[in-house]
C-alpha positions as CSV (number, residue, x, y, z in Angstrom):
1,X,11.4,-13.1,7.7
2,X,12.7,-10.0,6.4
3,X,14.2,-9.5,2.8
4,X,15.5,-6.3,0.9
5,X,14.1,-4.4,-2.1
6,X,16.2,-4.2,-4.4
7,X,15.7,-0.9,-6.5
8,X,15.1,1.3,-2.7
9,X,17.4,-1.0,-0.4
10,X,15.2,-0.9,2.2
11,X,14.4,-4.0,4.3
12,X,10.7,-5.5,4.1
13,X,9.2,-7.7,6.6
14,X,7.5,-10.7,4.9
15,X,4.0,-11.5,6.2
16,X,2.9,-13.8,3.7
17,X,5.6,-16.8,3.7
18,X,3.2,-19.0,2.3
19,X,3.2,-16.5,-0.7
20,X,7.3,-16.2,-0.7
21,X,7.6,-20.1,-1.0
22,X,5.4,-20.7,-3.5
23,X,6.2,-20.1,-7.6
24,X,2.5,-19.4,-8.5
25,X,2.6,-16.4,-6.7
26,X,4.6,-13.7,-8.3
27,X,3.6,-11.4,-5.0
28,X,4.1,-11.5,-1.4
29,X,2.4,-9.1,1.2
30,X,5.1,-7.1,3.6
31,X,5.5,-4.1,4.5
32,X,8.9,-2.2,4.3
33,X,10.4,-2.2,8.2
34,X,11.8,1.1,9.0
35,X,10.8,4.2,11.3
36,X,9.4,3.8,14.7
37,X,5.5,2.7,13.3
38,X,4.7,-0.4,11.8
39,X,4.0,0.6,7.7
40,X,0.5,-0.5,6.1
41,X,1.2,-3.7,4.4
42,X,2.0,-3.7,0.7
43,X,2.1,-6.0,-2.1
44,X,5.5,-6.5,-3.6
45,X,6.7,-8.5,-7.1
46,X,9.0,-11.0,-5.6
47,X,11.0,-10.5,-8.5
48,X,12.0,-7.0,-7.0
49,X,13.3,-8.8,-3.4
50,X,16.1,-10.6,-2.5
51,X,17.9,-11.3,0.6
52,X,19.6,-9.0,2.8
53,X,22.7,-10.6,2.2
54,X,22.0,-9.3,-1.7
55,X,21.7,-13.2,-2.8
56,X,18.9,-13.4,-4.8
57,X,15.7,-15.8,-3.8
58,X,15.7,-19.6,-5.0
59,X,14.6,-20.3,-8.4
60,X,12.2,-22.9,-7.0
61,X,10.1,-19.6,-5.1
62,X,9.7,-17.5,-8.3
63,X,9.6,-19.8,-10.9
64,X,7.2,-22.9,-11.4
65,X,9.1,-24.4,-14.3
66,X,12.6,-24.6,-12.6
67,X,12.3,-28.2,-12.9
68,X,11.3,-29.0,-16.7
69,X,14.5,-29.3,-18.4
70,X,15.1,-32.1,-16.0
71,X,11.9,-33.8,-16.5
72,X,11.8,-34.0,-19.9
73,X,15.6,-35.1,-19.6
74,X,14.1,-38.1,-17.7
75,X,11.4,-38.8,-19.9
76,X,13.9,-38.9,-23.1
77,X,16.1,-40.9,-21.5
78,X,13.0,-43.5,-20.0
79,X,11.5,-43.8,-23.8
């Protein structure tokens, strides 16, 4: 999967997807995909990527708690 950095525009090739999908990691290991070599993997803040298409990444792969207004919603409404 490849994603863009946002402050350099250049595209990164995502080679931990576990990583990307999960909100307890704020980093993912790529390495940025440009020249004719393969780059030495890096670690990148996923809050720095988003897709090429400029969208930015789900809320449910960068932040654990995107669910709590809705739980304690339920919870209030259940007592």
């Amino acid at each position: 999967m490849f994603l863009k950095h946002r402050t350099t525009g250049k595209m990164i090739e995502v080679l931990s997807q576990r990583d990307l999908f999960n909100p307890m990691h704020p980093k993912i290991v790529g390495r940025y995909h440009y020249g004719e070599e393969a780059q030495e993997p890096e670690s990148f803040e996923k809050a720095e990527l988003m897709f090429i298409s400029d969208e930015l990444l789900p809320r449910c792969w960068t932040d654990s708690h995107y669910r709590d207004d809705e739980i304690h919603h339920y919870y209030k409404k259940a007592s």
